[in-house]
C-alpha positions as CSV (number, residue, x, y, z in Angstrom):
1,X,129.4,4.9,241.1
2,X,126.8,2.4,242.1
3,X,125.6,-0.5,240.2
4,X,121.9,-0.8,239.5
5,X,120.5,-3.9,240.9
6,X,117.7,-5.6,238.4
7,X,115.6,-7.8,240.5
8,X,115.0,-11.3,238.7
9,X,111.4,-11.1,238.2
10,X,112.4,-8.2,235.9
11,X,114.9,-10.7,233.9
12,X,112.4,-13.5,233.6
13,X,109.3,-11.0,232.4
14,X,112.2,-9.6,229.7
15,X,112.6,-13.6,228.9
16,X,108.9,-14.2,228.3
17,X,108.4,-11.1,226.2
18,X,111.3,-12.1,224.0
19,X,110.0,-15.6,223.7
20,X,107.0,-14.2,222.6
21,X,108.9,-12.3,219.5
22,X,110.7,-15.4,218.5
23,X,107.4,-17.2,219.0
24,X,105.6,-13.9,216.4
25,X,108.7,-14.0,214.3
26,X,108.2,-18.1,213.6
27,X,104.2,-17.6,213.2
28,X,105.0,-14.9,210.5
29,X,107.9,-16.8,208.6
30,X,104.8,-19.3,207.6
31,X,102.3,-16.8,206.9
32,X,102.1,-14.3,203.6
33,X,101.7,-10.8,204.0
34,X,102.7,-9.6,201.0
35,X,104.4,-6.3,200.3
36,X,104.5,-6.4,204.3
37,X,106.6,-9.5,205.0
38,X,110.0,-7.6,205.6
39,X,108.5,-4.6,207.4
40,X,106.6,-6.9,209.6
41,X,110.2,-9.3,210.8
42,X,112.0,-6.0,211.1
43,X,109.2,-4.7,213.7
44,X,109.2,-7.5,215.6
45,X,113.3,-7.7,215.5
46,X,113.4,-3.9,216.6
47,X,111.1,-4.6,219.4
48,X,113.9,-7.5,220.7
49,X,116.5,-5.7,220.0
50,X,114.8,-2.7,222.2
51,X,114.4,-4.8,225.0
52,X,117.9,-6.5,224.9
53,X,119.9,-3.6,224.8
54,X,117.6,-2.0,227.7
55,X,117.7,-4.9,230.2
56,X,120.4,-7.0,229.4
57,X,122.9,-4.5,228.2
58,X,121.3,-2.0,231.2
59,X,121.2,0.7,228.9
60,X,117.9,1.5,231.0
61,X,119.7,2.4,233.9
62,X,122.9,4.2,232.1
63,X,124.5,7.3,231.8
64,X,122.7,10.5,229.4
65,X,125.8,10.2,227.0
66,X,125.3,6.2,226.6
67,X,121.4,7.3,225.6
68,X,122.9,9.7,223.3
69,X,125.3,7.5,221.4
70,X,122.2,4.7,221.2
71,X,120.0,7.4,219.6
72,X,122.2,8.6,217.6
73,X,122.9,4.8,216.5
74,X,119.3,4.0,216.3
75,X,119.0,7.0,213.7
76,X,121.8,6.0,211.8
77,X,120.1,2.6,211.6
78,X,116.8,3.7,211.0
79,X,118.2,6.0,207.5
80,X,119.8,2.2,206.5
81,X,116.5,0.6,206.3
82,X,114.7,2.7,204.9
83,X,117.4,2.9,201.9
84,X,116.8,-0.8,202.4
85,X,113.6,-0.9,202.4
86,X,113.6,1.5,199.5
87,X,116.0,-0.9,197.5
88,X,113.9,-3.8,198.0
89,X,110.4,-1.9,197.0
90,X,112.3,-0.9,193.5
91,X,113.4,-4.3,193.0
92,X,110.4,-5.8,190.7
93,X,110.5,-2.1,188.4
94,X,114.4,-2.6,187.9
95,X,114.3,-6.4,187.3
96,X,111.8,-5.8,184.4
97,X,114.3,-3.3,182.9
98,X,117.5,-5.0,183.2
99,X,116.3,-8.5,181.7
100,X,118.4,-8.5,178.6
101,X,116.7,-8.3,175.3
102,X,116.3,-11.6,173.5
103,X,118.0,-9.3,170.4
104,X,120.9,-8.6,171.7
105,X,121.6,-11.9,173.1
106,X,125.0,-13.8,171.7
107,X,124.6,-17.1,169.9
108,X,125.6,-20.2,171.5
C-alpha cells in the first residue's frame, strides 16, 4: 500500500486555519455570550479537532473502515455533549432546589 504524500502548502494552510481557532477561542474567552458561551468553545474546538484528525492524523486519505470507526466515534461523542450540555442547561433549576432550607439547618 502506498503512502499519501501531503504537499507542505497543505500543512502550513492547516496551521493558519488552526491559529485562527486558537486566535477565536481567546477572543471569545473575554467576551459574554451568555447561555451560548460553552456551545460557542465547543464549535470552535470541534472545528480543530476536524482538521487535526483529517490532516495531521491523515484520516483524509485513509481507509473506509478508519471513516467508519471516526463516525461512529464522532456520534458517540456527539450523544456525550449533548447529555452535557443538557446537564449544564438544568444546572440553575436544580441549584435552586437543592439549597438546603434555612429550617432544617443544624445549630452550630
Amino acid at each position: 500500500m502506498s503512502e499519501h504524500i501531503v504537499p507542505p502548502k497543505i500543512y502550513l494552510g492547516v496551521f493558519g486555519i488552526l491559529m485562527a481557532g486558537t486566535t477565536l477561542t481567546v477572543i471569545a474567552a473575554f467576551k459574554d455570550f451568555g447561555a451560548f458561551n460553552i456551545v460557542i468553545a465547543l464549535g470552535i474546538a470541534t472545528i480543530k479537532a476536524t482538521f487535526v484528525v483529517l490532516y495531521f492524523m491523515h484520516a483524509r486519505y485513509s481507509p473506509k473502515r478508519t471513516h467508519l470507526v471516526i463516525i461512529c466515534a464522532v456520534f458517540w461523542l456527539a450523544i456525550m455533549l449533548a447529555l452535557t450540555l443538557t446537564d449544564y442547561q438544568e444546572r440553575p433549576i436544580l441549584g435552586d432546589r437543592a439549597a438546603p432550607d434555612a429550617a432544617h439547618q443544624l445549630p452550630v
